[in-house]
TINUTOR-40291 format. One record per residue: residue in three letters; x, y, z of N, C-alpha, C in turn. Coordinates in steps of 0.001 Angstrom, whole numbers, padded with zeros to 6 digits, always signed. Each point is the difference from the previous one (the first is absolute). Example, Ala and Ser with C-alpha at 12.3 -4.5 7.8 and 13.67 -1.06 7.14 Angstrom:
ALA+013190-005690+007800-000890+001190+000000+000900+001200+000000SER-000350+001050-000720+000820+001190+000060-000770+001090+000730
***
This chain:
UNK+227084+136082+007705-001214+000815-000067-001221-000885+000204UNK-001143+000340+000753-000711-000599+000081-000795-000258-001185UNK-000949-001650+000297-000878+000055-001589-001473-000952+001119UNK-001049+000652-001502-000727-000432+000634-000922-000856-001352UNK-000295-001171+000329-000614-000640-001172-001437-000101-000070UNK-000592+000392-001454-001054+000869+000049-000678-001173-001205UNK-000988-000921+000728-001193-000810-000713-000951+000460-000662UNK-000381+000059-001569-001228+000915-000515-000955-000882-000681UNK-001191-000359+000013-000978-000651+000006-001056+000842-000905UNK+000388-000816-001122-001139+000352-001528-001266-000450+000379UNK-001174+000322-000314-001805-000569+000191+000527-001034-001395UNK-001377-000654+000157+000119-001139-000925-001431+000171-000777UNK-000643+001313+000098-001208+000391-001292+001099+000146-001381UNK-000805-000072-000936+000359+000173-001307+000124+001185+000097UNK+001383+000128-000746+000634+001597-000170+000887+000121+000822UNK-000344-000360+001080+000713+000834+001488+001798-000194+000088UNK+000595-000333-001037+001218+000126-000207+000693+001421-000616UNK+001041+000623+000051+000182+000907-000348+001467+000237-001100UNK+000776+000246-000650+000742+000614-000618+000870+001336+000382UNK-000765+001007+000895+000610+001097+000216+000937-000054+001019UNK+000616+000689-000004+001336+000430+001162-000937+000137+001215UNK+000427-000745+001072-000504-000073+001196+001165+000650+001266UNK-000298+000847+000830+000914+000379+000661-000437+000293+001400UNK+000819-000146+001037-000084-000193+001451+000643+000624+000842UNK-000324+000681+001207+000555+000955+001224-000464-000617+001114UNK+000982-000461+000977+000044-000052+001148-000105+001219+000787UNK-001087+000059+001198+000093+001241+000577-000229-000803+001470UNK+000978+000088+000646+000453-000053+001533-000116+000522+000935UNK+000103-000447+001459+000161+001162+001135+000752+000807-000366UNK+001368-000540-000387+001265+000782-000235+000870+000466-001409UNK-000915+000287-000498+000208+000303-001493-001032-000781-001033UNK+000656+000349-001335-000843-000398-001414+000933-000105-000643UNK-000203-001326-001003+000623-000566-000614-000004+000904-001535UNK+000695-000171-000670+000088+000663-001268-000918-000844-000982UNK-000262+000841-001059-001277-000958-001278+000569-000937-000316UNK-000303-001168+000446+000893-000947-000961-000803-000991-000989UNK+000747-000038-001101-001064-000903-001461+000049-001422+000325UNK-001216-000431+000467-000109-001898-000057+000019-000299-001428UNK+001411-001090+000075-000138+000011-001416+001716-001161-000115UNK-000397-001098-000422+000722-001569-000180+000969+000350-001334UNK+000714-000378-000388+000729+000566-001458-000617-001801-000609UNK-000493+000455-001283-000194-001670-001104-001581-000693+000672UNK-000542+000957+001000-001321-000509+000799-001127+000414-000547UNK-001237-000372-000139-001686+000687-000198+000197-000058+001019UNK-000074+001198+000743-000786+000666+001783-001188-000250-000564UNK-000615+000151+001509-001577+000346+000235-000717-000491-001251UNK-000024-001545-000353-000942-000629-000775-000966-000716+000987UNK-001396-000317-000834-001353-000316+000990+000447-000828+000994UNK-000485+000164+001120+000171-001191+001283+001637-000269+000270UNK+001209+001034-000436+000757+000152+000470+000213-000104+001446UNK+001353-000537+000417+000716+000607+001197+001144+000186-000099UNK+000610+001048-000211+001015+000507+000096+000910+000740+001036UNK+001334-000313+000384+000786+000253+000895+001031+000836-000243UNK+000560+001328+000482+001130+000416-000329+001121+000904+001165UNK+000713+000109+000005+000865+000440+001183-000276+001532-000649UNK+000066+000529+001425-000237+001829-000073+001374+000474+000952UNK+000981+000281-000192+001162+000368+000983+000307+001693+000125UNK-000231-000042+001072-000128+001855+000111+001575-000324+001229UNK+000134+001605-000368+001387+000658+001011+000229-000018+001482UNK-001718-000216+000650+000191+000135+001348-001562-000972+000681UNK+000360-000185+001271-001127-000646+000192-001014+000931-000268UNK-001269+000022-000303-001518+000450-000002-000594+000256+001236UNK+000400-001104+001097-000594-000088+001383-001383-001243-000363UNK-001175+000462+000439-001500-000769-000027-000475+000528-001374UNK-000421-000793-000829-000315+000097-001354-001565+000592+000298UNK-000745+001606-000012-000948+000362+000179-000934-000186-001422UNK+000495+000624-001135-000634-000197-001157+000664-000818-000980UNK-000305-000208-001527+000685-000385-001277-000994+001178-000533UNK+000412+000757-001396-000204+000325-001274+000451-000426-001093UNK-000724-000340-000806-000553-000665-000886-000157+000906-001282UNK+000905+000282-001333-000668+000434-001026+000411-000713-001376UNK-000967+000427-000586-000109-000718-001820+000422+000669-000769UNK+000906-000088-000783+000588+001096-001253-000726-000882-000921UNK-000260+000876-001147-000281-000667-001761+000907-000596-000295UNK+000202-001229-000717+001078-000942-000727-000308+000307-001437UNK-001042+000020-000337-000220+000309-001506-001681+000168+000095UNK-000486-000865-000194-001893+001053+000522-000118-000273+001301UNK-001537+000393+000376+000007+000084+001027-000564-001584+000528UNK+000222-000264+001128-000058-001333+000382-000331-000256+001216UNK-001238+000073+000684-000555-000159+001456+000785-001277+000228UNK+000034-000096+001231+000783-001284+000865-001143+000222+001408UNK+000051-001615+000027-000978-000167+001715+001420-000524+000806UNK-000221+001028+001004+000986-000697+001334-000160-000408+001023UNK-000257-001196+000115-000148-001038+001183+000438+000634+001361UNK+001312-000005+000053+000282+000394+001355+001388+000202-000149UNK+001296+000262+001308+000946-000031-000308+000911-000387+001454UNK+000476-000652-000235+000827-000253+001249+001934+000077+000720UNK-000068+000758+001010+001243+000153-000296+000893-000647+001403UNK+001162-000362-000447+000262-000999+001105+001350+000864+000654UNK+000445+000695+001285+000836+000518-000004+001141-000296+000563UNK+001575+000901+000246+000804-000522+000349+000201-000786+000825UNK-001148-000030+001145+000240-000771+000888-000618-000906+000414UNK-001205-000879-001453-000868-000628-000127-001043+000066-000091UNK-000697+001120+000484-001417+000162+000676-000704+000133-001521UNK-001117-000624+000022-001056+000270-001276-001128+001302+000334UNK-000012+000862-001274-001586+000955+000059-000423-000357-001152UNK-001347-000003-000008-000551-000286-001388-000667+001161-000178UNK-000431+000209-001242-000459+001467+000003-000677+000217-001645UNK-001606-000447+001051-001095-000811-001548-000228+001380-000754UNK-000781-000616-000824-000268+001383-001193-001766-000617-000615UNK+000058-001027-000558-000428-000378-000771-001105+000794-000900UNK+000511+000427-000773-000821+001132-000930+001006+000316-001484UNK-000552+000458-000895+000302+000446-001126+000724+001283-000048UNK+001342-000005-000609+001086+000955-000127-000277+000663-001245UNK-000346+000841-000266-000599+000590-001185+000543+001058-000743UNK+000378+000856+000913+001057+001099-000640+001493+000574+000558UNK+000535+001027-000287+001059+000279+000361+000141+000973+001262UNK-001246-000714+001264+000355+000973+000969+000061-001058+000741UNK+000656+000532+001405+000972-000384+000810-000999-000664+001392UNK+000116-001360-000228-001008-000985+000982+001201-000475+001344UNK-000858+000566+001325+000530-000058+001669-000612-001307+000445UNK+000627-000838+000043-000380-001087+001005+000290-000450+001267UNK-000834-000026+001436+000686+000204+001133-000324-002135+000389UNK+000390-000342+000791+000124-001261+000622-001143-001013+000307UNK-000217-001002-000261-001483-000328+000139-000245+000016+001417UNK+000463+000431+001478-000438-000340+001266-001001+000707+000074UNK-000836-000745+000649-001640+000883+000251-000231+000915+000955UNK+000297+001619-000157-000298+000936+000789-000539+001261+000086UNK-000407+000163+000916-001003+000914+000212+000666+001675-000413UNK-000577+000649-000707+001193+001811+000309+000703+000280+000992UNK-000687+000017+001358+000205+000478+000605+001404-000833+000754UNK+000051-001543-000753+001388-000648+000526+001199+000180-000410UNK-000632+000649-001280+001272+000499-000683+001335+000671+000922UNK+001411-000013-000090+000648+000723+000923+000854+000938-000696UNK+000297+000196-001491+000376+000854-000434-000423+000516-001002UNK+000128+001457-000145-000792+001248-000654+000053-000721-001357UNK+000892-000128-000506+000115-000671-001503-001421-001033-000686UNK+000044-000999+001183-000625-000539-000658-001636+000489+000483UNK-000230+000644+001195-001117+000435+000373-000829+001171-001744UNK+001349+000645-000090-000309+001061-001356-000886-000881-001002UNK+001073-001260+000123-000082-000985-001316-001686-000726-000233UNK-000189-000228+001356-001847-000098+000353-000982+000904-000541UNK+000297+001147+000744-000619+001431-000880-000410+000045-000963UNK+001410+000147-001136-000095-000202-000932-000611-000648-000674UNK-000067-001162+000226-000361-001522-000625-001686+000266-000215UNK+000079+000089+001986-001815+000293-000463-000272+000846-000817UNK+000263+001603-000019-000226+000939-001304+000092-000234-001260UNK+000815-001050-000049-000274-000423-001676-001024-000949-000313UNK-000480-000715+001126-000920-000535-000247-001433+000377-000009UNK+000077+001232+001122-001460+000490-000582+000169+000700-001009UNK+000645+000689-000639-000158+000150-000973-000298-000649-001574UNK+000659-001331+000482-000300-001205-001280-000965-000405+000252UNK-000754-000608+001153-000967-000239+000310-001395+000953+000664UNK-000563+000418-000921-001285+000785+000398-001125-000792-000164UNK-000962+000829+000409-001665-000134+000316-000506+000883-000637UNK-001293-000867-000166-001161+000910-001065-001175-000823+000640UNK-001021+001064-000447-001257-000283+000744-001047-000215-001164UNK-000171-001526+000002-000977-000555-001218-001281+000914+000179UNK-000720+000187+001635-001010+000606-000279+000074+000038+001524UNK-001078+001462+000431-000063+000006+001545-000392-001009+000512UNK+000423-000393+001163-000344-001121+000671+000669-001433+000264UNK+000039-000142-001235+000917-001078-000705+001624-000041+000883UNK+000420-001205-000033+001668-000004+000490+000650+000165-001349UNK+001372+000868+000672+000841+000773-001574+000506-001023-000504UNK+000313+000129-001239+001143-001051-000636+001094+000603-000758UNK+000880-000889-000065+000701+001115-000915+000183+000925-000878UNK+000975+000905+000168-000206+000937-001418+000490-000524-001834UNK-000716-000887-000110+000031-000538-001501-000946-000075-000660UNK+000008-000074-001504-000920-000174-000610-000075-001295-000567UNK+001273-000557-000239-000053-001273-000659+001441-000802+000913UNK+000076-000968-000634+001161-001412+000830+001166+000860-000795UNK+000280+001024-001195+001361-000009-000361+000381+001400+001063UNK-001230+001270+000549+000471+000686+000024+000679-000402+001456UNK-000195-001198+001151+000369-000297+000784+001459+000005+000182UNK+000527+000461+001730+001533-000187-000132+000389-001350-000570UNK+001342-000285-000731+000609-001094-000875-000459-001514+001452UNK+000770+000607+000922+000059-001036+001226-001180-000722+000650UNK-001273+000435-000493-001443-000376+000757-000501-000408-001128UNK+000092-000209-001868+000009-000100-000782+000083-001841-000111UNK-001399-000587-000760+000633-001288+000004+000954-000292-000858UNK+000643-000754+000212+001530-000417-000592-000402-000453-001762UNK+001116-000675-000497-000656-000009-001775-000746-001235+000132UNK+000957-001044+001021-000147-001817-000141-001724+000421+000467UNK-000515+000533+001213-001367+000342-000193-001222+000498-000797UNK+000732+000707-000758-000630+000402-000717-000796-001009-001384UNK+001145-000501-000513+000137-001135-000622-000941-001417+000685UNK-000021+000366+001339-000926-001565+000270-001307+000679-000108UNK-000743+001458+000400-001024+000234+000028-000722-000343-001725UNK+000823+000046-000830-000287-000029-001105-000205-001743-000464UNK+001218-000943+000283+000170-001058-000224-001417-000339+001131UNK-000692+000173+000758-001402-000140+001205-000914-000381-000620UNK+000340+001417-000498-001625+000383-000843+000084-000154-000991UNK+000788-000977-001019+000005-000668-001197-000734-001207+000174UNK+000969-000510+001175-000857-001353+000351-001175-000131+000462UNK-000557+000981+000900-000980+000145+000524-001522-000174-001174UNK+000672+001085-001182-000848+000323-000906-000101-001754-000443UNK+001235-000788-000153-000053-000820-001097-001260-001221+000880UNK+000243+000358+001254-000931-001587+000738-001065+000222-000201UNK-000801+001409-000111-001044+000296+000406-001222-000324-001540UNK-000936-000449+000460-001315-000124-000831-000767+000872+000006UNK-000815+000611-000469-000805+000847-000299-001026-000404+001127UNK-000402-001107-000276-001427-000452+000791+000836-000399+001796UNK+001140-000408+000001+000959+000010+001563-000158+001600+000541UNK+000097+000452-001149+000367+001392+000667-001119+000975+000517UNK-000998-000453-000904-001365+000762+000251-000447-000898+001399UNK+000303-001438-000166-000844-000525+001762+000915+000566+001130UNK+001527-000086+000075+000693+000824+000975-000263+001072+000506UNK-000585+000437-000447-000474+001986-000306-001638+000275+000529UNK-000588-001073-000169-001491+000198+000277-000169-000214+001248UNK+000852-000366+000703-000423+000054+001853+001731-000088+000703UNK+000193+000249+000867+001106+000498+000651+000947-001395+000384UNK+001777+000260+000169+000278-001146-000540+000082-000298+001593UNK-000240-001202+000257-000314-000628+001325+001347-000750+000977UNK+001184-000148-000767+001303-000312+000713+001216+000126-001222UNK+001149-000562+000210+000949+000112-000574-000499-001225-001498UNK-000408-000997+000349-000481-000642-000913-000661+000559-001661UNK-000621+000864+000186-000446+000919-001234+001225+000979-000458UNK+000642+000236+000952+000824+000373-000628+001147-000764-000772UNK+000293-001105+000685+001204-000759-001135-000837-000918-001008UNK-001055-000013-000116-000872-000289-001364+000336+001097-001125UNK+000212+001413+000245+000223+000646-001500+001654-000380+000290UNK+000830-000089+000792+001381+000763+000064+000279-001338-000010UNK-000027-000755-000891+000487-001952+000207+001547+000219-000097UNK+000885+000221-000994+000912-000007-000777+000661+001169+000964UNK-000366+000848+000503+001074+001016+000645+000592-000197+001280UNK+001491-000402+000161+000874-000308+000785+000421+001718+000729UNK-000484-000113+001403+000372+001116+000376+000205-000217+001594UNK+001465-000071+000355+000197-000289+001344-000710+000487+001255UNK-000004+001347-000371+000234+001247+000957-002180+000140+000017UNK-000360-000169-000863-001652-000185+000158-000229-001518+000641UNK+000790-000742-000523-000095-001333+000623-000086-000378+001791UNK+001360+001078+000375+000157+000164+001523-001334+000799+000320UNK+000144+001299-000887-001255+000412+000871-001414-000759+000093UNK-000207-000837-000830-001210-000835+000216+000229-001076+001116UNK+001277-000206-000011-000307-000931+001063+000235+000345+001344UNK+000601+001090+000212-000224+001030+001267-000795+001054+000201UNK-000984+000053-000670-000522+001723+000110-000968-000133+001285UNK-000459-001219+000521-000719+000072+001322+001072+000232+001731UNK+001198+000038-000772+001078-000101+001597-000372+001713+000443UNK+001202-000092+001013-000144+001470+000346+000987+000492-000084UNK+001034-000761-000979+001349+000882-000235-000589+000941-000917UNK-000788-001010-001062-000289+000204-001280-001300+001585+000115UNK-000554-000122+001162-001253+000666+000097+000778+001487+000209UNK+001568-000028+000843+000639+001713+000484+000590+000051-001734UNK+000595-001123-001110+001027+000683-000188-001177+000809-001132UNK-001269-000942-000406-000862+001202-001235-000286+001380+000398UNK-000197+000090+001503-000495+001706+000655+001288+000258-000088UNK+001212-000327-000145+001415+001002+000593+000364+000422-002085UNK-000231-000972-000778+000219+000138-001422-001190+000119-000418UNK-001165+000362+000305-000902+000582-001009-000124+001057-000515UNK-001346-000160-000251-000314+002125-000711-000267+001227+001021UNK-000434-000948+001078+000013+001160+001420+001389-000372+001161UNK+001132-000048-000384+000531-000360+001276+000113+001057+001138UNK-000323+001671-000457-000283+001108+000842-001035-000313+000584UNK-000756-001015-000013-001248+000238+000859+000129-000423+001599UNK+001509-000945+000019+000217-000609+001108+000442+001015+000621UNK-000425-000494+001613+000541+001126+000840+000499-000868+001317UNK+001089+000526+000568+000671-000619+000803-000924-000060+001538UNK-000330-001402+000449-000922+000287+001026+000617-000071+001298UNK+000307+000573+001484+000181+000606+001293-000596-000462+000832UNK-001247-000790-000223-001199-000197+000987-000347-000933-000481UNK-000636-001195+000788-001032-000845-000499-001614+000523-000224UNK-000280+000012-001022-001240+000733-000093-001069-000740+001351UNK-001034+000907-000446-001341-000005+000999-000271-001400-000629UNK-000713-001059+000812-000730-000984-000259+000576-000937-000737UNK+001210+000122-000152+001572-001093-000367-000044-001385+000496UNK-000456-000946-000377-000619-001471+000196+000748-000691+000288UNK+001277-000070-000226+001325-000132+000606+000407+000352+001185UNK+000520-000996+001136+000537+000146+001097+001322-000655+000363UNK+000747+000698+000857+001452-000746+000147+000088-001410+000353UNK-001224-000654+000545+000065-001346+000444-000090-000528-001187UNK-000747+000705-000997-000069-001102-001473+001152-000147-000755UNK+000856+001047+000276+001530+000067-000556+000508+000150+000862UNK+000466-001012+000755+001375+000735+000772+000737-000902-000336UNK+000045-001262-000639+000473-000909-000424+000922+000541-001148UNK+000127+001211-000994+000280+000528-000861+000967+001163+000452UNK-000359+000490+001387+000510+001056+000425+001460-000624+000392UNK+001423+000140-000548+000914-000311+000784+000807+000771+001146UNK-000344+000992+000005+000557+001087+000881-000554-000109+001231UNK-000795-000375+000745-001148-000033+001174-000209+001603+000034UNK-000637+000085-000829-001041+001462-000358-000979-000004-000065UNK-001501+000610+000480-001106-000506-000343-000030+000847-001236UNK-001586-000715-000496+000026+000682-001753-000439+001453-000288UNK-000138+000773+001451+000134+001961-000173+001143+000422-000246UNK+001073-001383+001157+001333+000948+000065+000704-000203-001683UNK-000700-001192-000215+001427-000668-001493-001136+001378-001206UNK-000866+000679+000119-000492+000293-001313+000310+001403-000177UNK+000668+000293+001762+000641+001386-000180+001565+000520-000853
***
């Protein structure tokens, strides 16, 4: 009988390990695999930053592995698990990986299709085309808009960081540093430092690591020392508070200061820079 061995990849935030019965379906060109329980006899499954491996042996080949499902039973309370990703290697070698990375939260039934990057319309069978559909509909629905005030760009529909979906939610280890920040922050600061910082505008990064001496923070660290590139300049507009504001551009605008002789050195295709922006 064929088997197919199935890699499962715990997150490594605090918590993100689980306890509950974890269970898995192969769904194929050519059939679906039956529920089967991941689950080691004398093992902790799915503890933090896990990887775990287990053989899945079904009755007949599957064919092309289109989806996995994914569900959580209760073990005794309830117990969110983050799932990395999952990978499955099949009879005849070939690897799909098939990411997730998000918070497993309750007892309904999570579709994960393949990480290859494609468009709907490449899709070639109804199954998983449905499976798109779907996907998006649940997401507008988790994800809405509200209108702070006319005019204004929308933001989400929340009122506060808890009522946010779990998955866009900062994690705990974050939470915990915003606090451990601004302990330290509080502890460097002087009364009379704090009042001259404040009385005229701070003039480079320098004023700023005068209050923040003591705070080790990688990820502010990079961004200070990249925030003038131009990786750094797309990725704040693509992750900010307006990333709807971008709009996909077709044309080189009117009066575009830029010409193909100034880039063509960049261009590898021998395209000039109308044809590459179409």
């Amino acid at each position: 009988m064929p088997s197919y061995s199935v890699t499962v990849a715990t997150g490594n935030q605090w918590f993100a390990g689980t306890d509950d019965y974890i269970y898995l379906t192969l769904v194929g060109s050519a059939g679906t695999s039956e529920r089967h329980l991941l689950d080691k006899p004398f093992y902790n499954d799915f503890e933090r930053g896990a990887i775990d491996t287990y053989d899945v042996t079904v009755t007949e080949d599957l064919g092309e592995i289109q989806l996995i499902k994914i569900e959580k039973r209760k073990y005794w309370f309830p117990d969110d698990w983050y799932l990395k990703y999952i990978t499955v290697k099949t009879p005849v070698g070939d690897y799909l990986e098939f990411p997730c990375y998000r918070w497993i939260t309750d007892e309904k039934e999570v579709v994960l299709r393949d990480g290859r990057a494609k468009l709907f319309e490449d899709e070639k069978t109804q199954i998983l085309k449905h499976h798109r559909r779907k996907e998006l509909e649940e997401r507008q629905k988790l994800y809405r808009w509200a209108e702070w005030h006319p005019g204004f760009p929308l933001n989400i529909d929340a009122k506060s960081h808890k009522e946010l979906p779990r998955n866009i939610q900062f994690d705990s280890e974050k939470g915990v540093d915003f606090i451990l920040n601004y302990t330290k922050a509080m502890e460097n600061l002087y009364i009379n430092r704090f009042m001259h910082m404040f009385q005229s505008s701070w003039s480079d990064f320098a004023d700023f690591e005068k209050i923040f001496v003591k705070i080790s923070n990688t990820i502010s660290e990079y961004v200070m020392q990249h925030w003038q590139e131009d990786f750094m300049f797309g990725y704040q507009f693509l992750n900010g508070c307006n990333p709807v504001l971008i709009k996909k551009c077709i044309e080189l605008p009117k009066k575009f200061p830029v010409t193909t002789e100034m880039v063509e050195y960049s261009l590898e295709r021998n395209l000039t820079l109308e044809q590459e922006i179409k």
